[in-house]
C-alpha positions in Angstrom: 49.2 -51.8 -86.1 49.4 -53.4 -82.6 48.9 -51.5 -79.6 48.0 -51.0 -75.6 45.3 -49.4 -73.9 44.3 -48.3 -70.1 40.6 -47.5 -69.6 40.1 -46.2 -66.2 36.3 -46.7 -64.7 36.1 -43.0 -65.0 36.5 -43.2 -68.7 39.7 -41.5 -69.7 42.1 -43.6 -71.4 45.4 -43.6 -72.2 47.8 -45.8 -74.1 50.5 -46.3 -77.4 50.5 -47.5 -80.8 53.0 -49.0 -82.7 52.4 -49.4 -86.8 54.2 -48.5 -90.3 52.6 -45.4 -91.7 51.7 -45.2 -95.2 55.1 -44.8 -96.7 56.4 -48.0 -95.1 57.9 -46.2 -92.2 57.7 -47.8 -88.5 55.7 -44.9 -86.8 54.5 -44.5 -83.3 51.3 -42.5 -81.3 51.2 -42.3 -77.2 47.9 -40.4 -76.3 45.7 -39.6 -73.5 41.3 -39.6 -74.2 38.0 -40.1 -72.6 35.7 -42.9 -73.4 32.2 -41.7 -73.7 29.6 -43.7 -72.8 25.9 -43.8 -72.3 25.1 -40.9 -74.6 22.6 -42.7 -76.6 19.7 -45.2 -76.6 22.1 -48.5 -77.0 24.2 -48.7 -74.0 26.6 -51.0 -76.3 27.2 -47.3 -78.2 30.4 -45.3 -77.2 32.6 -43.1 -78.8 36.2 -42.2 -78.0 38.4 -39.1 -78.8 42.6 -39.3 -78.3 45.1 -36.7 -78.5 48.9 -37.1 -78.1 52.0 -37.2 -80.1 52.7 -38.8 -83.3 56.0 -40.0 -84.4 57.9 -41.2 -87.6 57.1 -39.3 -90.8 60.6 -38.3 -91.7 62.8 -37.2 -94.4 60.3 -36.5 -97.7 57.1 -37.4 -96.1 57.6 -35.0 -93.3 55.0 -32.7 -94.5 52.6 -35.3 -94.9 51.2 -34.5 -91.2 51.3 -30.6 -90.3 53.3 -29.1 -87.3 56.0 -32.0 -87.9 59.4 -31.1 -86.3 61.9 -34.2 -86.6 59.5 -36.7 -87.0 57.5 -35.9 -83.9 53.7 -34.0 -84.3 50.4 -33.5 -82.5 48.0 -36.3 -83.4 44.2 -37.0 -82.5 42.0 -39.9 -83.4 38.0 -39.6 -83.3 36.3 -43.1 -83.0 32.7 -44.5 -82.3 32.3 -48.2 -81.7 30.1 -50.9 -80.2 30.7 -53.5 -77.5 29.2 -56.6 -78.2 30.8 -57.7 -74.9 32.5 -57.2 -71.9 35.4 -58.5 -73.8 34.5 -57.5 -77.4 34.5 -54.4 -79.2 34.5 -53.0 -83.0 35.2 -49.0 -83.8 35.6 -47.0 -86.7 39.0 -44.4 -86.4 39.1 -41.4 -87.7 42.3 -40.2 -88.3 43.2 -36.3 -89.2 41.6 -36.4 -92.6 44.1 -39.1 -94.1 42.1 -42.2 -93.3 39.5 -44.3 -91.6 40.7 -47.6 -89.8 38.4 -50.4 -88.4 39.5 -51.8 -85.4 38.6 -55.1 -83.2 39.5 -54.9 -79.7 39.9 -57.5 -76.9 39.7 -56.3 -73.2 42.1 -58.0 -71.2 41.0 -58.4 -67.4 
């Protein structure tokens, strides 16, 4: 997977993904989120929720994610992750209830 991100200062994000699904076929997610910080104790702490549209399950994996309709469906991804820098940052995915990623992010300036 390879993708862009925009995090505003206000926290809402927005962004696009670009990976090959578990069947092998090149899929897509644009979204729109918030970035939630300074909800706990360790200020390096956040958690993020996305929601947008998911594209590329076709043909006889369409049913694999629900309210597909020619490849395009609703999608959201629930994440908590720390920032070990201003540049750095690790988060654990959640997405739907098909699979947990682990992600590594660089900020770019």
């Amino acid at each position: 997977m390879i993708g862009l991100e925009r995090q505003r200062s206000d926290g809402y994000v927005w962004g696009g993904t670009y990976f090959s699904n578990s069947f092998g076929q090149p899929s897509g997610y644009v979204y729109v989120g918030e970035r939630l910080a300074n909800w706990s104790q360790y200020p390096q702490l956040f958690a993020q929720w996305t929601a947008g549209v998911l594209y590329g399950y076709k043909g006889e994996f369409k049913d694999k994610v629900p309210l597909n309709h020619g490849g395009f469906s609703p999608g959201a991804v629930l994440s908590v992750g720390w920032q070990f820098t201003p540049v750095y940052s690790a988060q654990l995915n959640v997405l739907g209830n098909s699979a947990l990623m682990f992600q590594v992010s660089v900020d770019l300036p």
